[in-house]
C-alpha positions as CSV (number, residue, x, y, z in Angstrom):
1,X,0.0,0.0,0.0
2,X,1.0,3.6,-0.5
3,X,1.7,6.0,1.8
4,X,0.5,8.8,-0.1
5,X,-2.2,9.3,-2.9
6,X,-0.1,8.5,-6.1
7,X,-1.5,11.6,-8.2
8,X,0.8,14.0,-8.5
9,X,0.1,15.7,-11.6
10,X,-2.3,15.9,-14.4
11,X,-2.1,17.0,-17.9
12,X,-4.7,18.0,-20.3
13,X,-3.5,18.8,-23.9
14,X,-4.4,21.9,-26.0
15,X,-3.6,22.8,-29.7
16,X,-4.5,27.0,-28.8
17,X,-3.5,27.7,-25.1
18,X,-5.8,31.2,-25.3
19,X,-9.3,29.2,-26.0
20,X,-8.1,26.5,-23.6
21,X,-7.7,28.8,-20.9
22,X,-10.9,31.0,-21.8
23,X,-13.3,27.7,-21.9
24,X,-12.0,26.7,-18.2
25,X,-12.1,29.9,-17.2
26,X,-15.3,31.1,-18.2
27,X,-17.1,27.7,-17.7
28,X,-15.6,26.8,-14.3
29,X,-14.2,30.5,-12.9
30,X,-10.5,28.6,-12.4
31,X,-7.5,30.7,-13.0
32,X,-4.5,29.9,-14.7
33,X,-0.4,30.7,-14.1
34,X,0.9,30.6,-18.0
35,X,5.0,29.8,-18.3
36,X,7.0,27.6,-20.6
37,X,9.1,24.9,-19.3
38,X,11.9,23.9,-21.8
39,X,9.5,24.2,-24.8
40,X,6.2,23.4,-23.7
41,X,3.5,26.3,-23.2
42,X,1.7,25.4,-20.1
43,X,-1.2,27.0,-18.3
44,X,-0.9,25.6,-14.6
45,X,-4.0,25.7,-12.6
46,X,-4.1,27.9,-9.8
47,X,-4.8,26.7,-6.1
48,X,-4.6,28.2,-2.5
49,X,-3.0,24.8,-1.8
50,X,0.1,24.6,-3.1
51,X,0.5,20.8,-1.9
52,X,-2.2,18.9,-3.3
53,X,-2.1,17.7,-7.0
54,X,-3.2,19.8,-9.7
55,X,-3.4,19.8,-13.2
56,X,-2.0,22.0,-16.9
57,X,-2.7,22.9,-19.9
58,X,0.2,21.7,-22.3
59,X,0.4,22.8,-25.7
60,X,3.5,20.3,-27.3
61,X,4.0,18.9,-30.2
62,X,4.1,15.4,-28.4
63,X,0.6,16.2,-26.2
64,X,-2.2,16.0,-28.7
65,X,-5.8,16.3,-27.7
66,X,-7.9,13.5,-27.5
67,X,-11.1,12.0,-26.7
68,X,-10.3,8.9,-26.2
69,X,-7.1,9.4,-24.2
70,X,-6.3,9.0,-20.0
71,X,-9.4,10.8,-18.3
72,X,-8.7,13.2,-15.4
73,X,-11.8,13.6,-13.3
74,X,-11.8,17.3,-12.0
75,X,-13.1,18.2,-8.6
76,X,-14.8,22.0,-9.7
77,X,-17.8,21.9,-7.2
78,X,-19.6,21.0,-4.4
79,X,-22.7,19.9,-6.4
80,X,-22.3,18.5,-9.3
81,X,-25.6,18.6,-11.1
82,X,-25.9,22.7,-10.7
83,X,-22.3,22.6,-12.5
84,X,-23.2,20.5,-15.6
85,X,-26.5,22.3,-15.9
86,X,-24.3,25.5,-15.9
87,X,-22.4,24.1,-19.0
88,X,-25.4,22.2,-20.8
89,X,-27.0,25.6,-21.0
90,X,-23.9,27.6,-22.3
91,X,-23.0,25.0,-25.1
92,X,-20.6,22.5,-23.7
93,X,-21.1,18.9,-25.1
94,X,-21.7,16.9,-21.7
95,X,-20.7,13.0,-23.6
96,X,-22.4,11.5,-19.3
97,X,-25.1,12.9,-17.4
98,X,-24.5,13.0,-14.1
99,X,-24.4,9.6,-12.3
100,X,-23.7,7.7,-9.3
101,X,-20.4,5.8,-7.7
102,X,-21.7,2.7,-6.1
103,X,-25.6,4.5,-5.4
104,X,-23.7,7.5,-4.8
105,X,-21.6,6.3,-2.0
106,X,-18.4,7.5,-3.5
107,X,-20.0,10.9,-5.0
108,X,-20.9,11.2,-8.6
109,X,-19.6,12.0,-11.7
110,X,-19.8,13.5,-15.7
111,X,-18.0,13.6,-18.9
112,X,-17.7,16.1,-21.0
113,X,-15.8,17.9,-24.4
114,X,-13.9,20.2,-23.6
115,X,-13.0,23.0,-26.5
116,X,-10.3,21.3,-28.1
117,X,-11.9,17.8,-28.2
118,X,-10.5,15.9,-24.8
119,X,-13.0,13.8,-22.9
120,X,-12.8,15.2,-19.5
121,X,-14.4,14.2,-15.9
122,X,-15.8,16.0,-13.6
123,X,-16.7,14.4,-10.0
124,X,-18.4,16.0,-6.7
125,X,-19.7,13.9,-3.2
126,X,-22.7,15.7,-3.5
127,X,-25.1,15.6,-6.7
């Protein structure tokens, strides 16, 4: 067994940095630290916890988008439902409605398109 979780860091690959940082900004109100490391343009998600695992936006030749690559499920809200209503209703292609872990024991989730064609996850305890 593990000592620690085993996430560390999560990836989600853009082709235009700009509209992949306006789409998670304007449809989940996260903010984004841009830089370059070596040659890849990230967009590093911004958190008052500085410890926890995150995520970035990576624009590299070798990171191409994908729907049907590795799926990172993002933790965005407290109630899940209210969130994918928010994005149904402005246009974002939810691919699963919300649904249950194990009759909701272990929260719920969704899938959805994001604007450069990744299947991403979204996941809350509370519906």
């Amino acid at each position: 067994m593990l000592p620690t979780a085993a996430l560390v860091w999560g990836e989600i690959p853009v082709t235009d940095m700009d509209r992949a940082v306006a789409f998670y900004n304007k449809h989940f109100g996260v903010s984004f630290r841009r830089e370059v490391i070596n040659d890849m343009e990230m967009a590093v998600l911004e958190t008052a916890d500085k410890d926890t695992a995150s995520i970035g936006l990576v624009k590299h030749e070798m990171m191409q988008p994908s729907a049907h690559g590795s799926v990172l499920y993002l933790h965005l809200s407290e109630q899940l439902s209210t969130l994918v209503d928010k994005i149904v209703h402005a246009g974002v292609k939810v691919l699963l409605p919300v649904m249950p872990i194990k009759d909701g024991q272990c929260g719920f989730i969704a899938l959805f398109e994001d604007c450069e064609g990744n299947t991403v996850g979204l996941w809350s305890m509370e519906k």
